[in-house]
N, C-alpha and C positions, 0 to 999 in steps of 0.2 A: 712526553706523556706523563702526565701527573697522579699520583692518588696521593687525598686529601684527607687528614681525618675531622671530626666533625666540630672540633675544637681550632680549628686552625682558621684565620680570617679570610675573605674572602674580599676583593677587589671591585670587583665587578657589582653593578647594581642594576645594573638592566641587562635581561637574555630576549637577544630576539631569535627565533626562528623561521629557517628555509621550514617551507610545508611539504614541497612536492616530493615523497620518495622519505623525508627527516618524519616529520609529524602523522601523513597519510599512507594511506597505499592506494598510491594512479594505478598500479600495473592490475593491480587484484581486481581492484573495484571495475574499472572499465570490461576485464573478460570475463566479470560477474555479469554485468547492467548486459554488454554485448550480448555473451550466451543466452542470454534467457529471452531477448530483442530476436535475433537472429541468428539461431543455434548452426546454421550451416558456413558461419563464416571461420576463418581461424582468428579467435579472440586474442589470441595470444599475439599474434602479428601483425592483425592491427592496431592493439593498443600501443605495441611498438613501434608501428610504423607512425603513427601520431604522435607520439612521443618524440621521435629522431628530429619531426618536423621543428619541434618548438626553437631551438637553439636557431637554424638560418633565420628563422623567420622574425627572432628579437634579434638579430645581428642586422637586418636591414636600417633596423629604428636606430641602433647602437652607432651603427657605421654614419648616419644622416642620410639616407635612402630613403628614408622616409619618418614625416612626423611621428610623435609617439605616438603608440595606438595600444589601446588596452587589450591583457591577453584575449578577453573572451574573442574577441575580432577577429585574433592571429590562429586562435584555436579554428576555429567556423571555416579560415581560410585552409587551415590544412585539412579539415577533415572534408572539405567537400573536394578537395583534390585529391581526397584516397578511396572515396565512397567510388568509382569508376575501376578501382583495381579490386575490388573487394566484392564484385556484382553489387553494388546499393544505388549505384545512378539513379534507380526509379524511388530512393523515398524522397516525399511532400515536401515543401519548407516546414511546416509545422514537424516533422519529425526528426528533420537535420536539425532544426533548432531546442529541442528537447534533447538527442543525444549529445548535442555538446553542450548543456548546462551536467551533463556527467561529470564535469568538472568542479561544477558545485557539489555534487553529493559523494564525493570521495569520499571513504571511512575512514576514520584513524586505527593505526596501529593498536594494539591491544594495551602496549603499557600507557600511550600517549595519554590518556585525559587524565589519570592518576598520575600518572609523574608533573604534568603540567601545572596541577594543583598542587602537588610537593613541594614544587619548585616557585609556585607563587605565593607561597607562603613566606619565602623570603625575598625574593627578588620580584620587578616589575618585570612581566614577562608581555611579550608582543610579536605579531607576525612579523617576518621581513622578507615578502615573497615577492618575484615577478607576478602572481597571480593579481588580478585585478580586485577592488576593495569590496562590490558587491558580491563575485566569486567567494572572495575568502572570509566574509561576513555570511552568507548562505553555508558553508561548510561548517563554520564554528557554529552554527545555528543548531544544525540536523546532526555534529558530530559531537557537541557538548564540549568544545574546545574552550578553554577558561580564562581568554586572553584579558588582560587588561588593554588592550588596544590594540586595534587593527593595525595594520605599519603595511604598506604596500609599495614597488617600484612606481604605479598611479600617483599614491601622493609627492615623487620627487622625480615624475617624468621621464625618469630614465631606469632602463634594467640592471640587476645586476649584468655582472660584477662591475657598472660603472661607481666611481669611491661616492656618487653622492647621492649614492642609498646607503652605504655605511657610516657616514660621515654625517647623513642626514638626521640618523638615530640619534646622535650625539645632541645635535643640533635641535632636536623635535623635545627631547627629555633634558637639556642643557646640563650636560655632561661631559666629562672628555669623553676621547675615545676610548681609552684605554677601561675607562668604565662602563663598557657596553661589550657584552659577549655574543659573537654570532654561535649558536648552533644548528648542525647540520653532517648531512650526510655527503658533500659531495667536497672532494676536498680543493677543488678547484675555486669555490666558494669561499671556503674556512680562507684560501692565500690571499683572495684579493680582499677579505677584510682585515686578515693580518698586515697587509701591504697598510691599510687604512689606521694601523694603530689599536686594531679593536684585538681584544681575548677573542678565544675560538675553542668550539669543544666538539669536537665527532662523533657521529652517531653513527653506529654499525650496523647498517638495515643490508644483507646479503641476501636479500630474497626483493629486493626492491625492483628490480627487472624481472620479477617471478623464479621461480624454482628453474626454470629448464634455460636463465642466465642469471647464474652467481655470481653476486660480487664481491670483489678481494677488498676485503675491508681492513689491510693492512693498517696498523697504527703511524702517525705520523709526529716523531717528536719535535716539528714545528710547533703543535696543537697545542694548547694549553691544558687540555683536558680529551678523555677517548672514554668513551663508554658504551656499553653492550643495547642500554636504550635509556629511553628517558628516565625510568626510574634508578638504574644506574648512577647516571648524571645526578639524581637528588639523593643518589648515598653520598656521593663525593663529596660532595656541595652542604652539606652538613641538612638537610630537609629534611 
């Protein structure tokens, strides 16, 4: 784990960002949008329970079980396999397909559009999500996200952590890898872009599963950088 002062050079020339859980809050927003839809469900556990989905569900595409497929798809698929344990079997297509573009209206985080902008003041900054390119274009739309460019597992058909969406980074801004930063919250992420040669900086979101599951946001001196949130990460980083 690194502190940097704001005179000292920096490496790296592109930061891309995980959104889900680093940049947003999925957990808040969905037992906001839920509650207020369907005040009798528990919000809490089904945004959960959709959430848990996601990971089998890109392992299929990962493993070659099946062609790539865009998250929105993979979303739509689990949540109408939870709408049945949750009493919702009985809503419309039109309403199962409204609550999963909830995916598009996720919020960001409180420091996230201000550090963003901190932080693109020096570097190129860009998404680097499994989220789908319309998904994560509708979010920066409605959440004022300042990206200089979309970057999505879509454009290189494969999901994280496979290397050639980190590699692809490189590849998309013709850079090495070493000068391209993943940030993010999940550290399983940060390994297999450092596996890829890329910088990595940790974002400590312990409230990213909601308050009633914290997460140990342990530092990891693999990381090139660990910061409390984004605008953290642009004291470090000299912004």
């Amino acid at each position: 784990m690194n502190t940097l002062s704001t005179s000292a050079p920096v490496s790296a020339r592109v930061l891309v960002f995980d959104i889900f859980g680093t940049v947003v809050d999925w957990h808040g927003s969905i037992v906001r949008e839920l509650t207020a839809r369907h005040p009798q469900v528990d919000a809490n556990a089904f945004a959960l329970a959709w959430r848990a989905g996601y990971q089998p569900a890109m392992e299929a595409v990962r493993s070659g079980g099946r062609g790539f497929v865009k998250l929105d798809a993979l979303h739509r698929e689990i949540l109408d396999g939870l709408l049945p344990r949750f009493g919702l079997s009985h809503l419309p297509e039109a309403e199962r397909a409204d609550l999963n573009r909830v995916w598009h209206r996720l919020e960001a985080w409180p420091d996230s559009v201000a550090g963003l902008t901190r932080l693109k003041t020096r570097f190129t900054i860009a998404s680097l999500s499994n989220g789908n390119i319309g998904l994560l274009t509708n979010m920066a739309k409605r959440a004022g996200l300042p990206w200089d460019c979309v970057l999505s597992a879509e454009v290189f058909r494969a999901y994280k952590p496979d290397p050639r969406t980190y590699l692809g980074v490189a590849e998309v801004f013709d850079v090495a890898p070493a000068e391209v930063m993943l940030v993010a919250a999940h550290q399983d992420d940060l390994a297999a872009a450092r596996a890829c040669g890329l910088q990595t900086a940790y974002i400590e979101r312990p409230l990213e599963f909601g308050a009633g599951q914290p997460k140990d946001v342990s530092a990891d001196p693999a990381n090139t950088w660990h910061a409390r949130d984004l605008l953290h990460l642009a004291d470090q980083l000299g912004c």
